[in-house]
C-alpha positions in Angstrom: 2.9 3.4 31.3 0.2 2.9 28.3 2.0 0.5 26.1 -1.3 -0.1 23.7 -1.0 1.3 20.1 -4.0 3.8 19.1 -6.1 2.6 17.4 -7.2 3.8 13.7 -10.7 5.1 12.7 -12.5 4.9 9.6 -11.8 8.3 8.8 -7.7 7.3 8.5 -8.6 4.9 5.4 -8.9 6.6 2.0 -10.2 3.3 0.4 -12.7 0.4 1.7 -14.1 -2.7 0.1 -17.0 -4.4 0.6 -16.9 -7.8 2.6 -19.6 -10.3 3.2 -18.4 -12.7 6.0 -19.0 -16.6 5.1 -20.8 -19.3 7.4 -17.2 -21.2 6.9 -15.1 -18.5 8.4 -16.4 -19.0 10.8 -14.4 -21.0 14.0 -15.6 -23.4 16.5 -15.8 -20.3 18.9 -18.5 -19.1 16.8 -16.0 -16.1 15.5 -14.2 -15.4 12.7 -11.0 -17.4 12.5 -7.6 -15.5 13.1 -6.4 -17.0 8.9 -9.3 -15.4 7.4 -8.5 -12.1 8.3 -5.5 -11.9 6.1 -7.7 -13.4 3.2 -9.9 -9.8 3.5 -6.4 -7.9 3.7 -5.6 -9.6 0.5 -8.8 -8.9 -1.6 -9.1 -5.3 -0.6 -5.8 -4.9 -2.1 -5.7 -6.7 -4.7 -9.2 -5.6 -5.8 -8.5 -2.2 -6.2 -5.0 -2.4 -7.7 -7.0 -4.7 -10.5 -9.9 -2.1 -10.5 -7.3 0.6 -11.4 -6.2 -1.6 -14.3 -2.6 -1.8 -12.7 -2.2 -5.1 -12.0 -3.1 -8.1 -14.3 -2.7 -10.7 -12.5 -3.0 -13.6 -15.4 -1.1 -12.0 -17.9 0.8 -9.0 -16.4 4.5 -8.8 -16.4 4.6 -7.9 -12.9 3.4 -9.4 -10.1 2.6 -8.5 -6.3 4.7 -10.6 -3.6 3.2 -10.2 0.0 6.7 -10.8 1.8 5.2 -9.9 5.4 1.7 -9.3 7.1 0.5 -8.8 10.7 -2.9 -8.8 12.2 -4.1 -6.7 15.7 -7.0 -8.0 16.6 -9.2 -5.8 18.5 -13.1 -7.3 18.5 -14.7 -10.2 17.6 -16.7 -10.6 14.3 -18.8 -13.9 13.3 -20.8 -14.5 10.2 -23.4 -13.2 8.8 -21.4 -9.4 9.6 -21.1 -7.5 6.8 -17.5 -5.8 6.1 -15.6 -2.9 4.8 -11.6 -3.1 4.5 -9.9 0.2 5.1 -6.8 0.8 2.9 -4.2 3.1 2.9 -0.4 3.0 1.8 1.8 3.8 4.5 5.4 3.2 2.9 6.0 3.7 -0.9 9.2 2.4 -2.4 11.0 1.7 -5.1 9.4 -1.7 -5.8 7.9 -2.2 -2.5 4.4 -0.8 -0.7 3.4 -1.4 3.1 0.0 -1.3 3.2 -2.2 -0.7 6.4 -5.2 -2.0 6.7 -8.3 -1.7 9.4 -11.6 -4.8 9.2 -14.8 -3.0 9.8 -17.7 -4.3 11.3 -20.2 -2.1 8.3 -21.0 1.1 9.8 -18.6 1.0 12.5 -15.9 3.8 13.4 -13.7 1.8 14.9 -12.4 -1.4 13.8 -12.0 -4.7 14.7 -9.1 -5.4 13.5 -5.8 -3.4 11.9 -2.8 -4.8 9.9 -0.2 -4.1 7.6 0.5 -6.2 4.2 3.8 -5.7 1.7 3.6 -6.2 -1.6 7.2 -6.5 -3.4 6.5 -6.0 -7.4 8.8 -8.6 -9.1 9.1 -9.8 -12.6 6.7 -12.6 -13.4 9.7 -14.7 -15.1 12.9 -13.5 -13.1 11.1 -13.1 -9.8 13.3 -10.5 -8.9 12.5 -6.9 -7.9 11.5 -4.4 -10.5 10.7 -0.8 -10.0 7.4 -0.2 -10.3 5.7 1.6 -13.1 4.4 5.1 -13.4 0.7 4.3 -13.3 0.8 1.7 -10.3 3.0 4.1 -8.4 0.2 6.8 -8.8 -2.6 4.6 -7.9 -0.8 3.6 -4.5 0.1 7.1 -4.0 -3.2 8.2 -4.4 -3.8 5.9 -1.0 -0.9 7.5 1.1 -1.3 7.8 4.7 -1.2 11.6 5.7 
């Protein structure tokens, strides 16, 4: 019996952002180290909920929480690879999103990587859950998986 997931293609992800891979990620095996992967999960996210002018994250009353995050790792990439990050919500709650996310060797269809990110939206003072606002909501809709 198969117990392997499937894995995504580029075609899945509705969004991507641009990453250039550092010298410093990467590892003595000459490969980019496990931690850094979650670093691209968090700038592709955060990038376009900031580009989408939903999420000021100086100033804003609400504020993003990741509460958990998981990385597949499927093929090796080392600097100087050039990156896209897939994105695409795959639960929308009331305060909470789960993200999934694919790491992209540029110009590949399949990834090297997939994972899954959630954000809980909380009150910047209170640190308890809020619902989310109209606007946010609608951005991360926009991104639902099919």
């Amino acid at each position: 019996m198969n117990t392997r997931k499937t894995v995504s293609q580029r075609s899945d992800y509705p969004q991507f952002c641009d990453i250039q891979t550092r010298w410093q990620d990467n590892d003595v095996y000459q490969h980019v180290n496990n931690v850094t992967y979650y670093a691209f999960f968090d700038t592709a996210v955060n990038q376009h909920l900031i580009a989408n002018d939903v999420l000021d994250i100086l100033n804003g009353d609400l504020i993003g929480l990741v509460v958990e995050s998981g990385c597949r790792y499927l093929s090796p990439i080392s600097f100087p690879d050039q990156l896209e990050v897939g994105l695409k919500v795959s639960k929308l709650g009331n305060s909470s999103v789960t993200y999934a996310l694919a790491v992209f060797v540029r110009g590949d269809e399949t990834p090297a990587a997939e994972g899954h990110f959630v954000h809980v939206f909380v009150d910047r003072q209170t640190r308890r859950p809020v619902p989310m606002p109209d606007d946010l909501r609608a951005v991360l809709g926009a991104l639902q998986a099919n």
